[in-house]
C-alpha positions in Angstrom: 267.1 107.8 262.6 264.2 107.2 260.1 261.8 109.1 261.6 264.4 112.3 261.7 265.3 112.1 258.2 261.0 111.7 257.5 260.9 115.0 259.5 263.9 116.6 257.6 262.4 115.9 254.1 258.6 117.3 255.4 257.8 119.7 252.9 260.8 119.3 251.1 260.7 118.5 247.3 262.1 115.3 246.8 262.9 113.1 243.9 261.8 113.4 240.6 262.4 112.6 237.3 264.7 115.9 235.9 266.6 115.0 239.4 267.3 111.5 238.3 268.6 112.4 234.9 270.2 115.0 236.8 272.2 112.6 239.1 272.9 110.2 236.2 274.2 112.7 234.2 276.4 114.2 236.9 277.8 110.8 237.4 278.6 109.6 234.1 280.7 113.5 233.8 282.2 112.8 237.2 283.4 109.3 235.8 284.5 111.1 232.2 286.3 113.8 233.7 288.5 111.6 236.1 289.7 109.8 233.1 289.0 112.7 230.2 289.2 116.5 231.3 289.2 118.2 234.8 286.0 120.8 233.4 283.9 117.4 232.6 284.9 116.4 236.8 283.8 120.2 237.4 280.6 120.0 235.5 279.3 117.0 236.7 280.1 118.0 240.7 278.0 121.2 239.9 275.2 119.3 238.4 274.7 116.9 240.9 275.0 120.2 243.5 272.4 121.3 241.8 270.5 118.2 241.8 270.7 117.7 245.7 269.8 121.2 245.6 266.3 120.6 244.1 266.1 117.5 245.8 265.8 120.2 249.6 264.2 122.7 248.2 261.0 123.9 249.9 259.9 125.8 246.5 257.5 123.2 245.6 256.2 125.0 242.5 259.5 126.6 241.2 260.4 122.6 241.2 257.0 120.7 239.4 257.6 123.8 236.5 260.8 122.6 235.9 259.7 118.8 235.9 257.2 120.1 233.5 259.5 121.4 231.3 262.2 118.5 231.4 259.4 115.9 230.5 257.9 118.5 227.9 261.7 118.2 226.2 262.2 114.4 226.7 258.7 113.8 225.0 259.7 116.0 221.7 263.0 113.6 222.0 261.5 110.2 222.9 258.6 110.9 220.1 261.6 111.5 218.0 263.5 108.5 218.2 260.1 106.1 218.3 258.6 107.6 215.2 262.3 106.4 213.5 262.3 103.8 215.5 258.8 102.3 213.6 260.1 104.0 210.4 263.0 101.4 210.2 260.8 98.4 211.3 258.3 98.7 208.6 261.0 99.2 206.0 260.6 96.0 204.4 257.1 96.5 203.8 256.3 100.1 203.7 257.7 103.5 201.6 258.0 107.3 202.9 257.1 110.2 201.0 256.6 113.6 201.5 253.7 115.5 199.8 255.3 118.6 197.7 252.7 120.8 198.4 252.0 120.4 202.3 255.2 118.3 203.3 252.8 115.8 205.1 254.5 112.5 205.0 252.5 109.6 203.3 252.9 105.9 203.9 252.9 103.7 201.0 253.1 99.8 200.4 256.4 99.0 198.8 256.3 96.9 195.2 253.2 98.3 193.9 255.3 100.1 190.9 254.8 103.3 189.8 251.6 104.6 191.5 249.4 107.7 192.3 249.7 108.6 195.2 247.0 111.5 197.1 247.9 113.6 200.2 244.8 112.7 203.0 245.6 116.5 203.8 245.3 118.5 201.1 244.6 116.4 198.5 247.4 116.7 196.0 248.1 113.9 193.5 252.3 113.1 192.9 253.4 109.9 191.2 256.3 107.7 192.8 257.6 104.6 192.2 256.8 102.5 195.5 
């Protein structure tokens, strides 16, 4: 039985990551729409379809683009929520500011008073109370 299923997949695609937060996804809809709405159910059985789908395919490039593209996404969103993440752990200690001229944001120490502060970017001087 193993060494059937090892010649089935040969050359097949296979597993990735967009196909595992394809199958998770389709799950948690499946679950929702069982208990929610009947187009949840729907959605999630043609998302994991779909998944399974690119699981078989033989279209080895087609598949690594669209990996490509999912992990391109997931880092704009991961980068996202770990640049907030920091933000709120260094609250205590640190202030946020945006230049007015450039919009770069500036780190600050916090209780220094009112203070000049200078964009490292293009060098414009704003005061703010830190």
């Amino acid at each position: 039985m193993k060494a059937w299923f090892q010649r089935f997949m040969s050359g097949r695609y296979g597993n990735d990551q967009f196909s595992s937060f394809l199958c998770v996804t389709s799950l948690v809809l499946l679950l929702l729409g069982m208990f929610v709405s009947g187009i949840l159910y729907y959605l999630g059985l043609g998302l994991l379809v779909y998944c399974y789908f690119r699981m078989l395919s033989r279209n080895l490039q087609k598949r690594r683009a669209e990996n490509q593209w999912y992990l391109q996404r997931r880092a704009v969103v991961t980068g996202w929520f770990s640049k907030y993440k920091t933000r709120f752990s260094q609250r205590a200690t640190y202030r946020y500011f945006r230049c007015p001229r450039c919009h770069q944001e500036i780190r600050v120490p916090r209780g220094r008073g009112k203070i000049s502060i200078s964009c490292p970017k293009c060098g414009t001087q704003f005061i703010k109370r830190s």
